[in-house]
PAVODREN-543638 format. One record per residue (C-alpha): residue in three letters; x negated, y negated, z. Coordinates in Angstrom, 3 decimals. Layout:
<drenmars>
- ALA, X, Y, Z .
...
</drenmars>
This chain:
<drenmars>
- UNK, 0.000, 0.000, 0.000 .
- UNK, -3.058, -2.205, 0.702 .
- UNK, -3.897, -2.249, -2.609 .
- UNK, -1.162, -2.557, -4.110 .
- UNK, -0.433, -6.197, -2.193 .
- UNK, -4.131, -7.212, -2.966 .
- UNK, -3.749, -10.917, -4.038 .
- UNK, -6.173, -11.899, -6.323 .
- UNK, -6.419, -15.977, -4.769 .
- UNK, -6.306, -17.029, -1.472 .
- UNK, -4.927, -19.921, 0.558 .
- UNK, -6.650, -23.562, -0.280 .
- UNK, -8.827, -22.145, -3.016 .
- UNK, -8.175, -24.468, -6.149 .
- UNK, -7.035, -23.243, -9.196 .
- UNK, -5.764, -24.300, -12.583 .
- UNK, -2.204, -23.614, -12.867 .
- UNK, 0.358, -23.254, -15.685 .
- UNK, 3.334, -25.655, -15.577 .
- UNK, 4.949, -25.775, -18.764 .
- UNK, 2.759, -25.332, -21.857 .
- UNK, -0.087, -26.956, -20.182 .
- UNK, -2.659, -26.166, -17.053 .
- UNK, -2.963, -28.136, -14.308 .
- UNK, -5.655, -28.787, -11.675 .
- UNK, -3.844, -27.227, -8.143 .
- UNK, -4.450, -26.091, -5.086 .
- UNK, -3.175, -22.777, -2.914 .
- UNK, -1.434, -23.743, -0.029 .
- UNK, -0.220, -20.161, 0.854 .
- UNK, 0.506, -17.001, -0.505 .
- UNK, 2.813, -14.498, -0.193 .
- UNK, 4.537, -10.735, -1.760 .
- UNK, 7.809, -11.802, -2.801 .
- UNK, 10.587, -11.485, -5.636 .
- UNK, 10.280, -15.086, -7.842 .
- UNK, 13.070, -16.221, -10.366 .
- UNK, 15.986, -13.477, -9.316 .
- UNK, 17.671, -11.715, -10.156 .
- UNK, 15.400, -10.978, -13.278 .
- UNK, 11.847, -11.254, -11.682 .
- UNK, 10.232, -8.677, -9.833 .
- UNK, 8.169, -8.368, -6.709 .
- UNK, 5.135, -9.247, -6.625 .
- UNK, 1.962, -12.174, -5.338 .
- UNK, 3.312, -15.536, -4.957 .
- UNK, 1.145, -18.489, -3.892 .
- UNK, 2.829, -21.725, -2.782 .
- UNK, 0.799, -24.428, -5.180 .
- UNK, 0.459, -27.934, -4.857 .
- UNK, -0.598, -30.076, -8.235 .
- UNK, -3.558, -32.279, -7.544 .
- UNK, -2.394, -35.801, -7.757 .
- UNK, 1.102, -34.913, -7.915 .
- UNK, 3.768, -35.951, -5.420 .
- UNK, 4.161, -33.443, -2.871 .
- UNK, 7.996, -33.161, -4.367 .
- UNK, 6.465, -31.008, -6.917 .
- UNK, 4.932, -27.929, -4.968 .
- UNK, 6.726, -24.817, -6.036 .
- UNK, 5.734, -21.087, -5.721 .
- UNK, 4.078, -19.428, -8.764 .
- UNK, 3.671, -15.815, -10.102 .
- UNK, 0.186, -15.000, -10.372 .
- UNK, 0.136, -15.251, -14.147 .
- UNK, 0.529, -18.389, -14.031 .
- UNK, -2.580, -19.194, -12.213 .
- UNK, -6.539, -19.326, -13.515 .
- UNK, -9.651, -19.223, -11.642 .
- UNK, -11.785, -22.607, -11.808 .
- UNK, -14.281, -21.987, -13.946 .
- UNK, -15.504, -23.008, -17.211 .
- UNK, -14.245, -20.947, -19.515 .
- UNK, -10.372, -21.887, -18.290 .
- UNK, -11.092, -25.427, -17.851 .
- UNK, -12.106, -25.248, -21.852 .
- UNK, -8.700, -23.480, -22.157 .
- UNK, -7.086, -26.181, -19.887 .
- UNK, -8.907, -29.262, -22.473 .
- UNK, -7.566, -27.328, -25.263 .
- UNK, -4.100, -26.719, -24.151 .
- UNK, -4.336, -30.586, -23.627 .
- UNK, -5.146, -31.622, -27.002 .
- UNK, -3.019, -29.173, -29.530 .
- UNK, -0.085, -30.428, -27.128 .
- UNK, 2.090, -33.606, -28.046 .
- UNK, 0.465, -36.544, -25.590 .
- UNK, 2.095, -38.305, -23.160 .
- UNK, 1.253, -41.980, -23.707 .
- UNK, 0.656, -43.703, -20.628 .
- UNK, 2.622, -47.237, -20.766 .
- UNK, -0.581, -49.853, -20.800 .
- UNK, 0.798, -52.822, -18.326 .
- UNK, 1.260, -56.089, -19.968 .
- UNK, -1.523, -58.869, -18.851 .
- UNK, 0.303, -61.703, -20.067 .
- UNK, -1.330, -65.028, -18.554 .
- UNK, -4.401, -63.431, -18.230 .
- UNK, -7.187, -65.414, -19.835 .
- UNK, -11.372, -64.823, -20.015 .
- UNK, -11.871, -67.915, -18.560 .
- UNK, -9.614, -68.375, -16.008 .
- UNK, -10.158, -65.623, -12.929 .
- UNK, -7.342, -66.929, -11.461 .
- UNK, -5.140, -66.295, -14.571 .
- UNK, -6.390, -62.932, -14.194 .
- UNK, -5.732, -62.221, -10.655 .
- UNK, -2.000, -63.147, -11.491 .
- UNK, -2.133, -60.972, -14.553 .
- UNK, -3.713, -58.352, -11.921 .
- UNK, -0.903, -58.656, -9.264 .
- UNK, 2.150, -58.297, -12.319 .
- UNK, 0.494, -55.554, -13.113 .
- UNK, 0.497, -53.901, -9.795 .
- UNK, 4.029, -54.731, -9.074 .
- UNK, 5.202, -53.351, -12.385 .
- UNK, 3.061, -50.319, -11.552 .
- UNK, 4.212, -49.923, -7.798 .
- UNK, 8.127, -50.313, -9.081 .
- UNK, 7.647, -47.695, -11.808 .
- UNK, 6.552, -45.471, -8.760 .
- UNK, 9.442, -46.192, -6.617 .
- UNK, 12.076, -45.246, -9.305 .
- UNK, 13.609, -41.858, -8.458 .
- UNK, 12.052, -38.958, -9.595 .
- UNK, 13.907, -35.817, -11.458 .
- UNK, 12.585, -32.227, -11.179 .
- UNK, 13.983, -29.762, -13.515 .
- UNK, 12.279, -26.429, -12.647 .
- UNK, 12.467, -23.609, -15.679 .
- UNK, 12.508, -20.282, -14.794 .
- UNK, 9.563, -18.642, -15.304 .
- UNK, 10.502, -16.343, -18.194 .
- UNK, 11.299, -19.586, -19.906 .
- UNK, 7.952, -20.586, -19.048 .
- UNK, 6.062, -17.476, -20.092 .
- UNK, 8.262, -18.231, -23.566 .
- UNK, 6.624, -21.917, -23.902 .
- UNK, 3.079, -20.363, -23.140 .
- UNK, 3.787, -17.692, -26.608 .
- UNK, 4.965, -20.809, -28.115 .
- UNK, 1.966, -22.802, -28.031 .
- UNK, -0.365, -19.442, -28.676 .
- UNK, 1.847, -18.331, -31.934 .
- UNK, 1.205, -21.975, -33.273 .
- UNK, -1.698, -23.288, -32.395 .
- UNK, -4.051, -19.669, -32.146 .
- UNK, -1.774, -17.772, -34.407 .
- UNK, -1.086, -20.298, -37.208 .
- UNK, 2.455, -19.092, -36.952 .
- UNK, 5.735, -21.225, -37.737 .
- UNK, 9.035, -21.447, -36.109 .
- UNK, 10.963, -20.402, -39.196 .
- UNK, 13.346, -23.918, -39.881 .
- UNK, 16.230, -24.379, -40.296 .
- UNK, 17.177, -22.715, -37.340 .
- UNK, 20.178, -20.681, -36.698 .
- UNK, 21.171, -21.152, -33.808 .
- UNK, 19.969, -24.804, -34.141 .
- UNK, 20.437, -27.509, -31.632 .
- UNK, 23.653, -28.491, -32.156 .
- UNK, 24.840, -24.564, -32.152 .
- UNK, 23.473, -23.603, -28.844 .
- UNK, 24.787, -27.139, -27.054 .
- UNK, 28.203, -25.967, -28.526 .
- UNK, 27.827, -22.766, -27.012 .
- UNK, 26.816, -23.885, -23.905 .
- UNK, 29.972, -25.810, -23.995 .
- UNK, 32.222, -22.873, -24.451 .
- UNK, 30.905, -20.802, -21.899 .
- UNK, 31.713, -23.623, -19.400 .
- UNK, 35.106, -23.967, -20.973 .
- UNK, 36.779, -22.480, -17.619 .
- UNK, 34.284, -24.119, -15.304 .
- UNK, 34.435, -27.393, -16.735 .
- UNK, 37.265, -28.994, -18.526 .
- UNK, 37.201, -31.248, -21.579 .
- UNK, 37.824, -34.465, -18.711 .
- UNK, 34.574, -33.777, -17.166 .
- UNK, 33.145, -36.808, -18.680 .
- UNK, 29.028, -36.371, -16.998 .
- UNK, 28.989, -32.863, -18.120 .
- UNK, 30.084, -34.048, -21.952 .
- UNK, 27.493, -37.207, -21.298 .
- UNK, 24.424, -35.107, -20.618 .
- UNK, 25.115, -32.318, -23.961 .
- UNK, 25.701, -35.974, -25.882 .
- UNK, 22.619, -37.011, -24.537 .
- UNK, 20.428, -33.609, -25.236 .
- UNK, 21.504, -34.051, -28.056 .
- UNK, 20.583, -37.952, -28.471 .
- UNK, 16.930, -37.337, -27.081 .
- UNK, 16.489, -34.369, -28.930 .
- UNK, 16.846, -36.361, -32.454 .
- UNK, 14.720, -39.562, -31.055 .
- UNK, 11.705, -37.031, -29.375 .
- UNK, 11.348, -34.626, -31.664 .
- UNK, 8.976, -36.224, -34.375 .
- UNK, 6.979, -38.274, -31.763 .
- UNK, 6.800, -35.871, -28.655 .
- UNK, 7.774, -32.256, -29.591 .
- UNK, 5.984, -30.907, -31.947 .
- UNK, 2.333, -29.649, -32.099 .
- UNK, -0.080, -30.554, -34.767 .
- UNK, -0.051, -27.771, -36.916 .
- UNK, 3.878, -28.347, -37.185 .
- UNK, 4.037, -31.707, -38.858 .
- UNK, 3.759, -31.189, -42.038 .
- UNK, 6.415, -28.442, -41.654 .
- UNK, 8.216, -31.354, -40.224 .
- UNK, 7.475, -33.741, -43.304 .
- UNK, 8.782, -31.259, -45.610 .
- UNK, 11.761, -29.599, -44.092 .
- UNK, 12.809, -33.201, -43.343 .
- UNK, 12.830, -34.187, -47.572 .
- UNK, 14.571, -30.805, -48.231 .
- UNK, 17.266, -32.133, -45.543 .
- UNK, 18.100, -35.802, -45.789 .
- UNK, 21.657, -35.362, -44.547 .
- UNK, 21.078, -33.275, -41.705 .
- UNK, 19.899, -34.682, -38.069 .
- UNK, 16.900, -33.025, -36.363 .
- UNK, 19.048, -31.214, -33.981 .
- UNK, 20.689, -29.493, -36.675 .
- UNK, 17.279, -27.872, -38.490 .
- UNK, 15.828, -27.391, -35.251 .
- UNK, 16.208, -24.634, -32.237 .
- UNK, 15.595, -22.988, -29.125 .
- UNK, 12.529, -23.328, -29.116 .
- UNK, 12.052, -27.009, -29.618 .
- UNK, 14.635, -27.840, -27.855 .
- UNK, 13.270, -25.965, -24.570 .
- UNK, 9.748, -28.584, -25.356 .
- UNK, 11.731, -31.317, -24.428 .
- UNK, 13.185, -30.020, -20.932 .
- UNK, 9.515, -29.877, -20.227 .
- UNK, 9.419, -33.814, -21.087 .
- UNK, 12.588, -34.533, -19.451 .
- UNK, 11.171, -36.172, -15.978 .
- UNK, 8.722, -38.330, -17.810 .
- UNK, 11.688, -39.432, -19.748 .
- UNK, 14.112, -40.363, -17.035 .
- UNK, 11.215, -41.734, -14.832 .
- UNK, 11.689, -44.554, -17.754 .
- UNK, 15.431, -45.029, -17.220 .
- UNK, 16.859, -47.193, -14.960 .
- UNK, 19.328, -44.551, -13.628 .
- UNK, 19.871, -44.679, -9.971 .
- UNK, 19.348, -41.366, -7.730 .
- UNK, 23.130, -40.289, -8.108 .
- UNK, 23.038, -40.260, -11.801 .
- UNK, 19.433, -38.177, -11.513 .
- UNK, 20.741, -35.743, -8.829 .
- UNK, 24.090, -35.406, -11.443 .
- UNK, 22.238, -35.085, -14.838 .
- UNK, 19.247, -32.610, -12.714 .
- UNK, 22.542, -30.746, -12.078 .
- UNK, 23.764, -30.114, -15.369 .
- UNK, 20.074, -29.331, -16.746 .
- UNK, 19.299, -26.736, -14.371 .
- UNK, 22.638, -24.756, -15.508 .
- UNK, 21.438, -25.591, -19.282 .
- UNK, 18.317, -23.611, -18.548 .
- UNK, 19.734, -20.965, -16.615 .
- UNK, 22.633, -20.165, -19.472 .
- UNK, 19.376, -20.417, -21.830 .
- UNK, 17.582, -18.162, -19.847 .
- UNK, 20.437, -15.503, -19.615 .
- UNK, 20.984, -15.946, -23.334 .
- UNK, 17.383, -15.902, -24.286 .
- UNK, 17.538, -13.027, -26.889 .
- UNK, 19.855, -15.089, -28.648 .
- UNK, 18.671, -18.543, -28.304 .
- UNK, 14.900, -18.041, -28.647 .
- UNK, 12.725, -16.005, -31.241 .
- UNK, 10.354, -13.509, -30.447 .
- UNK, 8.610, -13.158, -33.361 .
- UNK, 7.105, -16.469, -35.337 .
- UNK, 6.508, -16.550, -39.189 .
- UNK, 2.874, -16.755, -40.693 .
- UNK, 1.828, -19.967, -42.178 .
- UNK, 1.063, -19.535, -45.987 .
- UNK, -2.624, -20.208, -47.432 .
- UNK, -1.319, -22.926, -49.512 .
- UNK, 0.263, -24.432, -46.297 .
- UNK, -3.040, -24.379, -43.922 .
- UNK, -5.052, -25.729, -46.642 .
- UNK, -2.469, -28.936, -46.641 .
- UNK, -3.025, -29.185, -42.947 .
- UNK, -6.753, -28.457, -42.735 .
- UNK, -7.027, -31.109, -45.558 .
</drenmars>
């Protein structure tokens, strides 16, 4: 039995952890033999993480698949998770008034920027937590693309629009058409979806896909070429996006709600929703995007 429970990190040893797509610098705060993401998970090590630099809001227990050794080798893999993955742009604070000669212009420049930085910190904060198998599903996303050279095969049945829609039946006895948040957040999936996707959501290798599935559909909206699969990307940006709102902590704790059940239903439905198998690339294709 004593081998069986061996845990292969221990309390406070730092780690690189998976959270999403991408690995982040973390450090074990306990561990433990327990079931994670029931009723589908199984038992197994657990370690209670905290993300360096992260708000302590953010700690959650991990599988151990999800966490690296430190050590060279996965900090590469951590750098080059980093770069095939869309960036997050960090919002550059405005210096207006601020002039080379004048220090005192650029003290006040200094302080605007601090308060605009200290009230962008005070705005609530949304967690959405994805079950780990959707997790594990983001991590074969980013390896069938950017190792594999593989595409997402578009347009996408079910795309976008399709699985919102069935989302929206399956709640048909939970939630009546007068539930007016629960028909605001699938409008506004749907709304982010089509502004995110060619700016946030898609990896390098996929643009040019992007470019020319978007000439051979003029008429159509990206949430209607798109799936699953993208559409599961952009849960992952989802706090950085409403940390930009100026929604107040009811609306968050209301709209966290309703995407937590969106990922659970996805989760249960995954075999329909989400592909397990990728398409190769062509030659002609990776020469286009190696040019």
């Amino acid at each position: 039995m004593a081998n069986k429970r061996q845990m292969t990190f221990e309390a406070n040893e730092n780690v690189l952890c998976f959270h999403g797509p991408l690995l982040y610098e973390a450090k074990i705060l306990k561990t433990d033999w327990r079931v994670l993401d029931p009723p589908h998970g199984e038992e197994g090590p657990a370690y209670l993480v905290h993300y360096r630099g992260w708000k302590q809001t953010w700690d959650e227990w991990v599988p151990e698949s999800r966490a690296l050794k430190m050590n060279e080798a996965n900090l590469a893999k951590q750098a080059s998770l980093k770069e095939s993955y869309p960036g997050k742009k960090k919002a550059v604070p405005k210096t207006t008034g601020m002039t080379e000669s004048s220090d005192r212009g650029k003290k006040r420049a200094k302080d605007t920027s601090v308060d605009k930085e200290e009230e962008f910190t005070k705005r609530p904060e949304i967690k959405v937590p994805i079950p780990d198998s959707l997790k594990a599903q983001l991590v074969d996303d980013w390896e069938n693309i950017t190792k594999h050279q593989q595409l997402v095969p578009l347009p996408r049945t079910p795309n976008v629009v399709q699985i919102l829609d069935m989302y929206r039946d399956s709640k048909k006895d939970k939630k009546g058409k007068s539930d007016e948040i629960f028909q605001e957040v699938l409008s506004g999936i749907k709304t982010y979806f089509d502004k995110c996707l060619g700016n946030l959501l898609l990896y390098r290798f996929e643009r040019q896909q992007y470019v020319d599935i978007r000439k051979r559909n003029t008429g159509k909206e990206d949430s209607e070429i798109y799936g699953g699969e993208h559409l599961l990307r952009l849960f992952v940006q989802f706090p950085m996006l409403i940390a930009h709102t100026q929604m107040d902590q009811d609306s968050i704790n209301a709209l966290r709600e309703n995407l937590v059940d969106v990922l659970k239903w996805m989760q249960k439905n995954h075999k329909e929703l989400l592909l397990s198998e990728y398409e190769n690339a062509s030659p002609a294709y990776q020469s286009i995007v190696k040019s």
